[in-house]
N, C-alpha and C positions, 0 to 999 in steps of 0.2 A: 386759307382762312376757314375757320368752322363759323359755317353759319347757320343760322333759322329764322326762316321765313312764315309766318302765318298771316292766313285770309279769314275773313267774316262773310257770309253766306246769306242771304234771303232767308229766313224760318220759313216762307212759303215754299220755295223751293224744297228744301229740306223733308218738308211737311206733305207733299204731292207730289210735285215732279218726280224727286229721287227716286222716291219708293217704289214708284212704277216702274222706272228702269230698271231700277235695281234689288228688285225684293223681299232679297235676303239680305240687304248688307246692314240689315239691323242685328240678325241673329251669328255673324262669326266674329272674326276679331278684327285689332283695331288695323293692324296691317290690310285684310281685306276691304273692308269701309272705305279707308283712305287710296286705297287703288282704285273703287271704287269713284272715289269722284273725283281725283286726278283723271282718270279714263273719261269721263265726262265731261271736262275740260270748262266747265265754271270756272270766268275770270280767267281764261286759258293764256291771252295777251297782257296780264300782270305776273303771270306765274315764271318764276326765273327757270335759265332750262338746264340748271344742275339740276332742279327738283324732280323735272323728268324724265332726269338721266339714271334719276337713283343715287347720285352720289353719295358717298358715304361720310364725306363734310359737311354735306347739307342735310339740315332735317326739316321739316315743313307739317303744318297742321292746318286743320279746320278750325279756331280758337271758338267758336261760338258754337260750334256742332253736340247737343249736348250728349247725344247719343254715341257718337267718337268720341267723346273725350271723356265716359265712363268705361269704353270698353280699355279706353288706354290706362284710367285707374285701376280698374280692376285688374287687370293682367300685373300691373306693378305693384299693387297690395296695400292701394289707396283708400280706404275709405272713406269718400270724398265727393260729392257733386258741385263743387266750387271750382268752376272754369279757370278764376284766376290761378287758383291753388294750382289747378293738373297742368296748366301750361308753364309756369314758372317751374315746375317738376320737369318737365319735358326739356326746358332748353338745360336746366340742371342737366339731366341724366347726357344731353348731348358736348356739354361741355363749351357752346357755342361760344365763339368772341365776337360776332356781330347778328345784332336781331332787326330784324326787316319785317315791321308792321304794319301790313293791311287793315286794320283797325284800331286806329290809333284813337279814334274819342269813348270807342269800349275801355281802353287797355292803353290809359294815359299816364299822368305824372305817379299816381298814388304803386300805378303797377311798375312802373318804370323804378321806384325806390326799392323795389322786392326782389328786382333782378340777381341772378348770381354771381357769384362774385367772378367770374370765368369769361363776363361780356362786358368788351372795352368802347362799341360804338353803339347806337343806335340810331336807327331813321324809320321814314315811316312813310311811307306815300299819304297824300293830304289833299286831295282836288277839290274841298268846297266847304262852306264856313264851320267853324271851332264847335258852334253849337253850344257853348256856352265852356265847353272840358277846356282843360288846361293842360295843352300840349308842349311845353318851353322845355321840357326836362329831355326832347329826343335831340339828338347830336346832329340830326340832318332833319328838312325834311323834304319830300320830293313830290314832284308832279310836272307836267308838259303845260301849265298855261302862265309865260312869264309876267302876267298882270299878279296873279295871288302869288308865286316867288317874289318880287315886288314888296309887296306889303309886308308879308313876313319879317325880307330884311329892313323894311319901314319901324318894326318892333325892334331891332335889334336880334331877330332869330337868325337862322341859319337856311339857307334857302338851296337844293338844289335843282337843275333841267332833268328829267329823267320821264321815260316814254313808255306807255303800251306796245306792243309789239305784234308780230305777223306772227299767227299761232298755223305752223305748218300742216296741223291735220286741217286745218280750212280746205287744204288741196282734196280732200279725201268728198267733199261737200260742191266740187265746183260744175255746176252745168256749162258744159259749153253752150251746147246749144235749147235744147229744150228747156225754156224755165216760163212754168205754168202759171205763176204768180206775176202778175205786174207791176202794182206795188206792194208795197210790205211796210210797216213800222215794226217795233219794240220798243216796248219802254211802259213807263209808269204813267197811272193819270190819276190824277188829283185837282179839283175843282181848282186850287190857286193858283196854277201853271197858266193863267189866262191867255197869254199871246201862244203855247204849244197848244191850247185845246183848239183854239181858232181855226189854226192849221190845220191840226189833224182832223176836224169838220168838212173844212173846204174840201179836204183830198179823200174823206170819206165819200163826201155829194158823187163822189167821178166813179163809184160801184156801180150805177145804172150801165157805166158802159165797159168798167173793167172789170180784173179781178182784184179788191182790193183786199188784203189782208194783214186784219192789224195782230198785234197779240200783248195786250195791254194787263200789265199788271192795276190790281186794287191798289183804291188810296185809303185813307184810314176809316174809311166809314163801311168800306163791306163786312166785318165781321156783323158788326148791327146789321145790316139789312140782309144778311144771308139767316138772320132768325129767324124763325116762323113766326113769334108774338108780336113783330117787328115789322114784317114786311109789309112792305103797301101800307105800312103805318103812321110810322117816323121815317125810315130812308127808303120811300118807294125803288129807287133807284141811284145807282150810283154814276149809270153811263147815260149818256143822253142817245136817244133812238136811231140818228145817227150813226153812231158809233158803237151799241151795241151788235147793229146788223151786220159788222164787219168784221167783230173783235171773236178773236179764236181761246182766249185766253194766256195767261204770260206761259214762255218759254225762255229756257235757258240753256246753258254749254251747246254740246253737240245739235239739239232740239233748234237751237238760236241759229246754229250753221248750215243747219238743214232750210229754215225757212229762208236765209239771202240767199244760200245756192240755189235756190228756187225763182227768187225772185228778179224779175227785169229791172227794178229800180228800187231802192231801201231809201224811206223819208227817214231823216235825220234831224228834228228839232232840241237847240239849247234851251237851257232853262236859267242861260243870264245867271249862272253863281258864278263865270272868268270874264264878267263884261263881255267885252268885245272879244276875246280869246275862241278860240276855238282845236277842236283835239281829242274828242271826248272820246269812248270807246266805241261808240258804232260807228266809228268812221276808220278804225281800224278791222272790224269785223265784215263792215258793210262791204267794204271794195276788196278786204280779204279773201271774201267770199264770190269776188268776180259781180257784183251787182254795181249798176250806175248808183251813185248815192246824191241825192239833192239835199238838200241843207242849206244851213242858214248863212246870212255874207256875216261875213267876221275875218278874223286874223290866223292864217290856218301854219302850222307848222311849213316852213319854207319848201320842203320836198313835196308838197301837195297844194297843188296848185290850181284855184275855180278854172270852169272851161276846159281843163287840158285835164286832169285828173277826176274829176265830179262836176256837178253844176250847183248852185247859190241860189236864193232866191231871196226876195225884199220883206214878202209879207204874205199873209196864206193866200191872197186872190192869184199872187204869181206865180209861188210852189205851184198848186194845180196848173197855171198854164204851161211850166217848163216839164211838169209830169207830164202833160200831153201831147206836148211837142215832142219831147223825147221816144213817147212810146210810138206817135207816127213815123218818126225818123229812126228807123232800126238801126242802119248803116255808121250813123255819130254815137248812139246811144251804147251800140258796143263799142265802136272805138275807146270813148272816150273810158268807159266801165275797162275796159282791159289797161287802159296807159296808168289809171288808178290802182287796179291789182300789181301790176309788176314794179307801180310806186311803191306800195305798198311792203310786198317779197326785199325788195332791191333797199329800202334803204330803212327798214322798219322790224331787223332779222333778230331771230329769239341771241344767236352768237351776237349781235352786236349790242343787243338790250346788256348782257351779259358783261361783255366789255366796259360798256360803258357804268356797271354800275361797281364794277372794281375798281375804275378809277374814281368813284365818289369816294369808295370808303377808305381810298388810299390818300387823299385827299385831307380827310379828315384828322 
């Protein structure tokens, strides 16, 4: 089958991390950019592994990169800075018959009418609410938490199982033994997460005696407080004292593999958009990565299993106590971190993601 796959990106990301990495891949073409941050491996355990095989059925894009997807106008004699326009142009010129969207509430029904005439399925991975877009026009959609497939097919939509995966350059990231870091988070903080910020306070309090490092992206109010006219005015601050004394600021792709390889334990807090579900991506990154991972009790995909593969906790007073337990007890803390990683290899493989997602579309 000819397919195309495209992902949506962080603008922060985009906007700093990248550059720094990579600081030319604004100035050559679109083929370099796009190696570029496939080699960087953003979303690396969504990413299908024709795309980084190169195959020549599959084609794959950044859809929201505005900078990729001028240089890819421009080389085909576009005159155009309309995302939708250059991506609809893209899967045109590949001739694709199935399109697989990672951003499916950018690049909904209205985009899904414009498609070309050459693509007979669509799906879309989907792990957290509509947001208000109007998603009914994709032919699948998919995600790992069977509470939101559930509802979907509650509407009448089309619901499929389908997983993040064990992204194998993690291997290139794994400490055996030295790992400087104690604990670690990722992830986003925003004032309305109230039961995450809780937590990740409690496990902050535990710097006095470890090394804790968080690397928390902004929530919507740092561009304001990063003004000068602004600061210490209206948003003195966005992090509470806390939490800034710990926080390195956000990373991603390979940057993201670098910190759990480092790290003895990776916290994992949900943010309750699969209820009780659980499966999110740092729990594939985290034990990918060869790191214990503590997180929250919920309903975890059957191959991953509290106690035997990661440890659970009730609520932030207990997270901090089973961080501490853990980091006293070396001896369990790797056990149980390694029976996690080889869960993880063993039954979470980019070939099996792969498998399993041709028989969705064969399905359909």
């Amino acid at each position: 089958m000819r397919l195309f796959q495209f992902i949506g990106i962080y603008q922060q990301y985009l906007e700093t991390v990248f550059p720094q990495r990579y600081p030319t891949a604004h100035e050559v073409s679109y083929r370099h950019r796009l190696d570029c941050l496939l080699d960087d491996h953003f979303g690396g355990p969504h990413i299908l592994q024709p795309v980084y095989d190169r195959d020549s059925n599959v084609g794959f894009t950044v859809a929201d990169d505005l900078v990729l997807q001028r240089q890819w106008a421009r080389e085909h004699g576009m005159a155009t800075d309309n995302l939708e326009d250059i991506l609809l142009a893209q899967i045109e010129e590949r001739r694709a018959e199935i399109v697989y969207s990672m951003h499916p509430v950018k690049f909904n029904n209205s985009f899904l009418k414009r498609l070309p005439g050459s693509v007979k399925k669509t799906l879309c991975w989907h792990a957290a609410p509509d947001a208000g877009a109007d998603l009914s026009g994709y032919d699948l959609r998919v995600c790992n938490f069977p509470g939101i497939i559930k509802s979907w097919e509650a509407q009448g939509l089309r619901g499929g199982w389908f997983s993040p995966s064990y992204d194998p350059v993690m291997a290139d990231y794994v400490r055996a033994q030295e790992r400087p870091i104690d604990v670690a988070f990722v992830g986003g903080y925003t004032r309305s997460h109230t039961r995450r910020n809780g937590i990740l306070k409690a496990v902050a309090r535990l710097a006095d005696r470890f090394n804790i490092v968080f690397c928390l992206s902004p929530g919507r109010l740092i561009p304001l407080s990063s003004l000068p006219v602004l600061k210490n005015i209206l948003v003195p601050s966005y992090l509470p004292r806390v939490l800034k004394r710990v926080d390195r600021g956000p990373v991603y792709g390979r940057q993201l593999y670098d910190i759990f390889g480092s790290s003895k334990i990776v916290l994992n807090c949900a943010i309750d958009m699969a209820g009780q579900y659980r499966g999110n991506i740092r729990c594939f990154e985290s034990m990918g990565c060869g790191s214990l991972m503590v997180s929250d009790e919920g309903i975890y995909p059957s191959e991953l299993r509290p106690g035997e593969h990661f440890l659970t906790y009730t609520d932030a007073n207990d997270a901090a106590e089973k961080i501490c337990d853990a980091l006293k007890n070396v001896s369990m803390q790797r056990s149980v971190a390694n029976a996690g990683k080889k869960s993880i290899e063993q039954n979470f493989s980019k070939e099996g993601q792969w498998l399993i997602f041709q028989k969705l579309v064969e399905a359909l």
